[in-house]
ROFI-149818 format. One line per field, with one value per residue: x negated, y, z negated of N, C-alpha, C, O in turn. Coordinates in steps of 0.05 Angstrom, whole numbers. Layout:
# residues N
n_px <- c(X, ...)
n_py <- c(Y, ...)
n_pz <- c(Z, ...)
ca_px <- c(X, ...)
ca_py <- c(Y, ...)
ca_pz <- c(Z, ...)
c_px <- c(X, ...)
c_py <- c(Y, ...)
c_pz <- c(Z, ...)
o_px <- c(X, ...)
o_py <- c(Y, ...)
o_pz <- c(Z, ...)
This chain:
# residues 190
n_px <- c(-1474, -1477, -1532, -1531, -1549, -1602, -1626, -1671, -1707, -1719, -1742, -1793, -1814, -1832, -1884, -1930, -1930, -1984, -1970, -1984, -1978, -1994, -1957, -1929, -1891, -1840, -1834, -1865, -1847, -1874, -1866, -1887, -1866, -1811, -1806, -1835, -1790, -1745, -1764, -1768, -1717, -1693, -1721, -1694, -1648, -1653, -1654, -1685, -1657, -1606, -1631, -1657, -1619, -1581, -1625, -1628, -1578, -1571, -1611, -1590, -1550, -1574, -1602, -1559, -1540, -1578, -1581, -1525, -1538, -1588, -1568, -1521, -1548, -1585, -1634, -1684, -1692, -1735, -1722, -1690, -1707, -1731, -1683, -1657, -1705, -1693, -1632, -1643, -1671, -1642, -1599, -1628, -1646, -1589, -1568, -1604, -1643, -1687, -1742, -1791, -1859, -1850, -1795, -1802, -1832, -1802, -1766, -1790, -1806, -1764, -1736, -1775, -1765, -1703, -1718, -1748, -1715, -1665, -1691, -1700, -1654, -1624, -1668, -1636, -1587, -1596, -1606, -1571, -1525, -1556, -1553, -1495, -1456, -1435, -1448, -1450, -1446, -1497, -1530, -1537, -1555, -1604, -1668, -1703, -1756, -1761, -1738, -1777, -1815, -1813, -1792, -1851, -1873, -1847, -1867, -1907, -1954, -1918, -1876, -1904, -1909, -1867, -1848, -1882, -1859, -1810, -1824, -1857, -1808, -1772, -1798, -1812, -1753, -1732, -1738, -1718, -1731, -1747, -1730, -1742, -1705, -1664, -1693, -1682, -1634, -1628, -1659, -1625, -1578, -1603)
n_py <- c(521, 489, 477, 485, 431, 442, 427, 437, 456, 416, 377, 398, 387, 338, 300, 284, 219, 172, 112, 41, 30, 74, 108, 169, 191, 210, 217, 192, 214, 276, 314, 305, 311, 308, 249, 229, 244, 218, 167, 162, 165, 125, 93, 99, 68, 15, -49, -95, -137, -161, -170, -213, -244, -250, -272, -321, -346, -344, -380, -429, -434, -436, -490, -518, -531, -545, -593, -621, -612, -645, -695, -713, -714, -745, -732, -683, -628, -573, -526, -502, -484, -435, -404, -415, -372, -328, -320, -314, -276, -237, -231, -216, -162, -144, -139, -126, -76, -54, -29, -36, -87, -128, -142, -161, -212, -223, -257, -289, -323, -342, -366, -408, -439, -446, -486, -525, -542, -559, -609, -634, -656, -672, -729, -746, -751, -777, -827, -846, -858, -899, -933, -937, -911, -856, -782, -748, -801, -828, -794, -811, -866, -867, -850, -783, -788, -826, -803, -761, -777, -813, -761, -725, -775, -763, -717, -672, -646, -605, -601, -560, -522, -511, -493, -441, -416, -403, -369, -329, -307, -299, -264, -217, -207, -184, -125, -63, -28, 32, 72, 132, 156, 150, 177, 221, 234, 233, 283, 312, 322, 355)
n_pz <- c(74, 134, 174, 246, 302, 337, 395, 426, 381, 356, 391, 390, 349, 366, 395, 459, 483, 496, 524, 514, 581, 609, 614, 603, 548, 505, 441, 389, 339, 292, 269, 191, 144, 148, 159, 110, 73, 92, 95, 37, 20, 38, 1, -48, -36, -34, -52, -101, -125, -102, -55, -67, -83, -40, -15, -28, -32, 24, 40, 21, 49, 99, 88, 86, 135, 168, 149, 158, 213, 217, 206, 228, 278, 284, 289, 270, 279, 300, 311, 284, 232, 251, 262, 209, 182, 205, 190, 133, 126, 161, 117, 73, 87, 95, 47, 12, 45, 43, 58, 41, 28, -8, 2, 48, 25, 1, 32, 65, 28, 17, 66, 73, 25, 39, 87, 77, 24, 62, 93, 47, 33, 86, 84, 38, 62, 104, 90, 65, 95, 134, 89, 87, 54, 12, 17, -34, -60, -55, -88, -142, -126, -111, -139, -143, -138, -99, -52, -57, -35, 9, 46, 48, 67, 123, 144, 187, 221, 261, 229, 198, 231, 246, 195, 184, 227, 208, 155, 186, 209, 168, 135, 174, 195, 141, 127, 140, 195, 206, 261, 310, 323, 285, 251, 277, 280, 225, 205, 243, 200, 162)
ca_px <- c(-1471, -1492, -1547, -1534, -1573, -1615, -1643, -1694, -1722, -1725, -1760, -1810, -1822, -1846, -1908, -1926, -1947, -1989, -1962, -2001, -1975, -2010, -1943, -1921, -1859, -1841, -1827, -1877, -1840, -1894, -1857, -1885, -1847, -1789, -1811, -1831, -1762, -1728, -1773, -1755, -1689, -1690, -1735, -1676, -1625, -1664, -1645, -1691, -1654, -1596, -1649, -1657, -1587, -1582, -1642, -1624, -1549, -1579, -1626, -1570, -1526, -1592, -1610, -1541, -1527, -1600, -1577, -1513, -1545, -1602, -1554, -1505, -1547, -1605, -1664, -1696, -1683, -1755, -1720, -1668, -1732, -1729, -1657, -1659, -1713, -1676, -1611, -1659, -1686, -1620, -1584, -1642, -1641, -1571, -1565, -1627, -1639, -1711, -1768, -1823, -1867, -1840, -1767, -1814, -1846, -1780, -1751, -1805, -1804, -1725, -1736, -1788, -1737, -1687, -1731, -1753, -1688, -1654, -1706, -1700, -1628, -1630, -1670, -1614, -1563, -1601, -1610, -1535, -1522, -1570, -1532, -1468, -1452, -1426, -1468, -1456, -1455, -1527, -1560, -1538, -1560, -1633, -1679, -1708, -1783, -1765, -1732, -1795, -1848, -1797, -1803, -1873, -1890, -1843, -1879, -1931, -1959, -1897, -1864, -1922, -1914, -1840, -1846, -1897, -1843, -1794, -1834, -1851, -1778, -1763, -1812, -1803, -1736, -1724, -1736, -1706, -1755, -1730, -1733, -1745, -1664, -1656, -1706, -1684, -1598, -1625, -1666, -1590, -1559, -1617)
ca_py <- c(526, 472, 483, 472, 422, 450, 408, 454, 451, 394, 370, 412, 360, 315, 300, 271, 193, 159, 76, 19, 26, 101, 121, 188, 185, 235, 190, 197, 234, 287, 317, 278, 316, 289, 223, 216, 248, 194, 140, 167, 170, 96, 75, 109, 59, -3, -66, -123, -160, -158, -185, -236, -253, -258, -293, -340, -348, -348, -402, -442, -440, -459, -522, -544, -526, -555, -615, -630, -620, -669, -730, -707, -722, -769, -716, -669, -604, -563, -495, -502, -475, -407, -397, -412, -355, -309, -320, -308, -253, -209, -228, -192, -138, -133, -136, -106, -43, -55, -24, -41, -101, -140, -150, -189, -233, -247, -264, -314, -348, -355, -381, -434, -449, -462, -503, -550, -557, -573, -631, -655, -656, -692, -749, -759, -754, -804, -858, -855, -862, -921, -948, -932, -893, -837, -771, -747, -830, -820, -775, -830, -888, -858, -836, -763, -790, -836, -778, -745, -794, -805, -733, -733, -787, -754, -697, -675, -616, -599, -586, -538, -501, -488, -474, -423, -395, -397, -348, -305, -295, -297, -239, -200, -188, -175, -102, -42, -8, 63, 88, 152, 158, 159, 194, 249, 237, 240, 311, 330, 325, 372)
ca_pz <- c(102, 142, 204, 273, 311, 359, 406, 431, 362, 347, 406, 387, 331, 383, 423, 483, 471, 515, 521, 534, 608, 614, 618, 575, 532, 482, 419, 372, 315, 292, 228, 176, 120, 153, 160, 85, 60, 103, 79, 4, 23, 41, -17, -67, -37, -34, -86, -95, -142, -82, -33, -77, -85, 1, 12, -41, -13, 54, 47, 15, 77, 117, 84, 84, 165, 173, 135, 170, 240, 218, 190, 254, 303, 268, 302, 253, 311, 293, 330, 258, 207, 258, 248, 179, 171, 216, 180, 113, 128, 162, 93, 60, 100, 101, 16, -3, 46, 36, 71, 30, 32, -25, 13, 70, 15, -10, 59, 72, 3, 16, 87, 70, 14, 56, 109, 54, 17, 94, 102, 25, 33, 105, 72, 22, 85, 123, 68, 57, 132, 131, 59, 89, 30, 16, 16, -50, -77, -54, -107, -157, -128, -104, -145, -129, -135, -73, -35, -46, -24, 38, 55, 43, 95, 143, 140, 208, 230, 275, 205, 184, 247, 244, 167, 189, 236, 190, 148, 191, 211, 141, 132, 199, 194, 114, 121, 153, 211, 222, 292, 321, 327, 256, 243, 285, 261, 184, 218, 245, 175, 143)
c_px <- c(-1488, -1507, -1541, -1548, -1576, -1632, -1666, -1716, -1728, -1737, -1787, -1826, -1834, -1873, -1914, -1942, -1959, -1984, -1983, -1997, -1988, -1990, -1939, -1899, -1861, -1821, -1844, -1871, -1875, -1895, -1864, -1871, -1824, -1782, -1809, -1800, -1745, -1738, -1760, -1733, -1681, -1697, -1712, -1656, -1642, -1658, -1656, -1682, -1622, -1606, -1661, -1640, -1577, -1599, -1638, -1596, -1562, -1590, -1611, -1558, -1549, -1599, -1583, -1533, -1549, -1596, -1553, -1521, -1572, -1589, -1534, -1510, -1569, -1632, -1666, -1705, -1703, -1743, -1694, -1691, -1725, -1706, -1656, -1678, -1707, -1645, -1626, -1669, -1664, -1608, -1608, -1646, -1621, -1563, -1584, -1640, -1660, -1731, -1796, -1830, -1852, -1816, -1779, -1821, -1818, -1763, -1772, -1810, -1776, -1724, -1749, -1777, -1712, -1699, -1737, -1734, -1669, -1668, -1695, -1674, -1628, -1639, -1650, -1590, -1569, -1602, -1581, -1518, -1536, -1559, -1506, -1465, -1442, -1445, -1470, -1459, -1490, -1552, -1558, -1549, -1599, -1651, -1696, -1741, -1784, -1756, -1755, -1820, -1839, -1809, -1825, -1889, -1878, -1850, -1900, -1935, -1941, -1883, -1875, -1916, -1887, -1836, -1859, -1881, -1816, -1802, -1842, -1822, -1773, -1773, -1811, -1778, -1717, -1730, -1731, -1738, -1749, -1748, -1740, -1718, -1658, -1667, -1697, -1651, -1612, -1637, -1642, -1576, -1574, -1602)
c_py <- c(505, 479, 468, 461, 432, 431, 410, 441, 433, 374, 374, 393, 334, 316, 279, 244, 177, 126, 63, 19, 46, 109, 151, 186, 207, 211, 188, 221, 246, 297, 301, 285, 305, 265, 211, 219, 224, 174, 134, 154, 135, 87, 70, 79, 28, -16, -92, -146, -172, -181, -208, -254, -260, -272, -318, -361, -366, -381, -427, -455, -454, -482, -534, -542, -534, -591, -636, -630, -644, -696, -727, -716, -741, -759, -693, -642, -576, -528, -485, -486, -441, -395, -390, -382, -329, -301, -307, -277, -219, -208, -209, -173, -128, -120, -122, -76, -39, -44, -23, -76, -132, -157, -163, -208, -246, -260, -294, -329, -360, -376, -411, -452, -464, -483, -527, -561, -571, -605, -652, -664, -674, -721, -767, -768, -775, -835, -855, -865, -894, -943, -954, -929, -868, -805, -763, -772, -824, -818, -795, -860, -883, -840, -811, -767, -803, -819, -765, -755, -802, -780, -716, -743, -781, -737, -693, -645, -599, -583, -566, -520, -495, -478, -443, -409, -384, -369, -332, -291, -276, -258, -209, -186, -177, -145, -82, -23, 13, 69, 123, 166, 169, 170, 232, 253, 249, 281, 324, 346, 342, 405)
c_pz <- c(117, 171, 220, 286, 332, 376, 411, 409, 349, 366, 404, 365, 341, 402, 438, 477, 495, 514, 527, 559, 625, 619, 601, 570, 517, 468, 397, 360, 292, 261, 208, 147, 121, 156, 121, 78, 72, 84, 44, 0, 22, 15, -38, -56, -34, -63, -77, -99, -121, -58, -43, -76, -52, 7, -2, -33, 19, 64, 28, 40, 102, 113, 94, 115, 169, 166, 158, 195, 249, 211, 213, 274, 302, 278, 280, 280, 290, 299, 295, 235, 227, 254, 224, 171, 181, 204, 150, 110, 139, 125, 79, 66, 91, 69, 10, 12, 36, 59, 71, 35, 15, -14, 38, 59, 7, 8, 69, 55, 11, 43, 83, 56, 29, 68, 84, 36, 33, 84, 75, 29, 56, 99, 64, 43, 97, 109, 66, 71, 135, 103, 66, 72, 28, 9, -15, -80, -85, -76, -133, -160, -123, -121, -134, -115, -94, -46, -31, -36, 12, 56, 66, 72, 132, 148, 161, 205, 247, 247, 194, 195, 245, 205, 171, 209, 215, 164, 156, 194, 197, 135, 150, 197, 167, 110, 146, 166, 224, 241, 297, 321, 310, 247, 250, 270, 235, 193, 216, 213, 155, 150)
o_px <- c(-1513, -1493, -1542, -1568, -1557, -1652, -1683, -1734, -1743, -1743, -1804, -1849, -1844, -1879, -1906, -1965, -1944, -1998, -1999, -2014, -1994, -1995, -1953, -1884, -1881, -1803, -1830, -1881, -1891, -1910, -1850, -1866, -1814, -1759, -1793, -1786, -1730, -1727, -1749, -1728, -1664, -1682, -1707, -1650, -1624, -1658, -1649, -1689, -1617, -1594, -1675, -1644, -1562, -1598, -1644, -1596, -1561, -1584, -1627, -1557, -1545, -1602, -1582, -1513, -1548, -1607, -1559, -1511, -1577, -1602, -1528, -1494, -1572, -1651, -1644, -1725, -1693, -1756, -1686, -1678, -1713, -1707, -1655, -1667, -1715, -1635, -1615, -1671, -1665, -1609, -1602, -1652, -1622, -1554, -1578, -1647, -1661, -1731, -1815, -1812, -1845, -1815, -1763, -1819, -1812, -1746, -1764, -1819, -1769, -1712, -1737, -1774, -1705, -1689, -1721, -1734, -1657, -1657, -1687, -1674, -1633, -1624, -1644, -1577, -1553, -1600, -1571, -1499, -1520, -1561, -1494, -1470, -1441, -1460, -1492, -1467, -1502, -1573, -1578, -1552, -1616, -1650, -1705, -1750, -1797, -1767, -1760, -1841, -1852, -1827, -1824, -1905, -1888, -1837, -1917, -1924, -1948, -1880, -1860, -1913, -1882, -1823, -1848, -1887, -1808, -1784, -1839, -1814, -1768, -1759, -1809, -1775, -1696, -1727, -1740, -1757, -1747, -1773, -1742, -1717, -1648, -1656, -1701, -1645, -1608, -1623, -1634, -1568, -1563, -1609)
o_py <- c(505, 488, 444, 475, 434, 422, 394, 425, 434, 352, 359, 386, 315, 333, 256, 245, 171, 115, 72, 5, 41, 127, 150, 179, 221, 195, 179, 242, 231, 294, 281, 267, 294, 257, 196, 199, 212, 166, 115, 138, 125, 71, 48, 66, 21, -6, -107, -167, -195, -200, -223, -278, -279, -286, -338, -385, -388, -397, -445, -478, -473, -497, -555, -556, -525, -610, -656, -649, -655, -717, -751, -724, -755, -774, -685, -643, -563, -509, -463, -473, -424, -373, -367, -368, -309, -280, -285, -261, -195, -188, -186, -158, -106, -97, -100, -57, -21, -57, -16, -90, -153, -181, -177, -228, -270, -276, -316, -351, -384, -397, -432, -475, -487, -504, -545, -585, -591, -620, -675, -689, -696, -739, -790, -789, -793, -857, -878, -879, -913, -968, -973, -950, -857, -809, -771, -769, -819, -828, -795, -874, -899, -816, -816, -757, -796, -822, -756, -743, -797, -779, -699, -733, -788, -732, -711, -627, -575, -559, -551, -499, -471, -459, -423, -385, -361, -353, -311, -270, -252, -238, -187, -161, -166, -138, -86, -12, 15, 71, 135, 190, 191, 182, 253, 271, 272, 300, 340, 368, 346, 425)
o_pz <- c(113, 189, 217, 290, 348, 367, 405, 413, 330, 356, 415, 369, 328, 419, 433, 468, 513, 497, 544, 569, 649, 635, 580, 588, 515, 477, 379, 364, 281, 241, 204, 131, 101, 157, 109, 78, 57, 63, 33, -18, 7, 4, -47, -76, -18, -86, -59, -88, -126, -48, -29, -71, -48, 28, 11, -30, 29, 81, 22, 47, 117, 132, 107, 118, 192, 178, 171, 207, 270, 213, 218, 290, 322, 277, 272, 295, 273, 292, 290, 219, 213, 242, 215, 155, 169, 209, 145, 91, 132, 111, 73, 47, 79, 66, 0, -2, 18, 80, 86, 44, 27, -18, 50, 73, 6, 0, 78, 62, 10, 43, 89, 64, 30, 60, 80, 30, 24, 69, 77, 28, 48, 105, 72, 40, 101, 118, 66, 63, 139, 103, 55, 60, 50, -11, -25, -103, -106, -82, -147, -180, -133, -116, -112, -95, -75, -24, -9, -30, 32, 73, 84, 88, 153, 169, 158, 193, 247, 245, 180, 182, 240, 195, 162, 210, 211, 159, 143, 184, 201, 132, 140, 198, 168, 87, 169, 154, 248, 241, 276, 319, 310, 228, 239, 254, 226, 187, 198, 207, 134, 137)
């Protein structure tokens, strides 16, 4: 027999929150039995090896859309590393259904991944562009050592700082942050 939601009562589950603005809200879910069981509930469906498999994908599709917009337009476009770890970081979300810490580290390994495979890859785009050549001629005629000494001296602190956004991204948005909402729906369905 399934229970009726009561609104009443389940308000009652709430208390009054004071904001940074001194405003009051009611929003601070109080139940914390109901909180863990959710959390549980989440942990049960969570797959790292998943969130591996997305951020790995992910940061695939970023190098190479990082790649073609750097040999496209011959500028190395610094706002492409936040994408990339925003794109990194939903696919791990979206595959892995993670809410633990772990599914952030792997979101910001995959992002930085991407951001640094983009650039290595760019290199190769731009020497081939500069060869007139063809992109995949390229990886045959160029050794990888000189790609990476290239890379290397193009390398500033501009690149640090969007790697460093790129990981947060990466990290930020690789896990699921239940709301108050859901907290109270998953409530409904008890």
């Amino acid at each position: 027999m399934e229970k009726e939601f009561n609104k009443e009562e389940s308000t009652q589950n709430f208390q009054k929150d004071t904001t940074a603005t001194g405003q009051t809200t009611e929003g601070a879910f109080v139940d914390t039995n109901i909180q863990e069981e959710y959390m549980e509930h989440l942990r049960k469906n969570q797959n790292i090896g998943m969130a591996i498999v997305g951020g790995l994908a992910a940061s695939f599709v970023g190098a190479i859309l990082w790649t073609v917009v750097t040999v496209s337009t011959g500028w190395q476009i610094g706002f492409m590393a936040i994408g990339v770890g925003i794109l990194v970081g939903f696919a791990v979300r979206f595959l892995g259904k993670g809410v633990d810490i772990p599914f952030g580290i792997v979101g910001a390994v995959f992002a930085l991944l991407g951001c640094v495979l983009g650039n290595f890859l760019a290199v190769y785009g731009l020497t081939a562009q500069a060869f007139n050549v063809g992109y995949f001629e390229i990886f045959g005629l160029v050794e990888v050592g000189a790609v990476i000494d290239q890379f290397i001296a193009n390398m500033g602190p501009i690149d640090l700082l969007f790697y460093g956004f790129a990981l947060y991204e990466g990290f930020k948005f690789s896990t699921i942050s239940p709301t108050n909402e859901d907290l109270l729906e998953y409530a409904a369905t008890k």
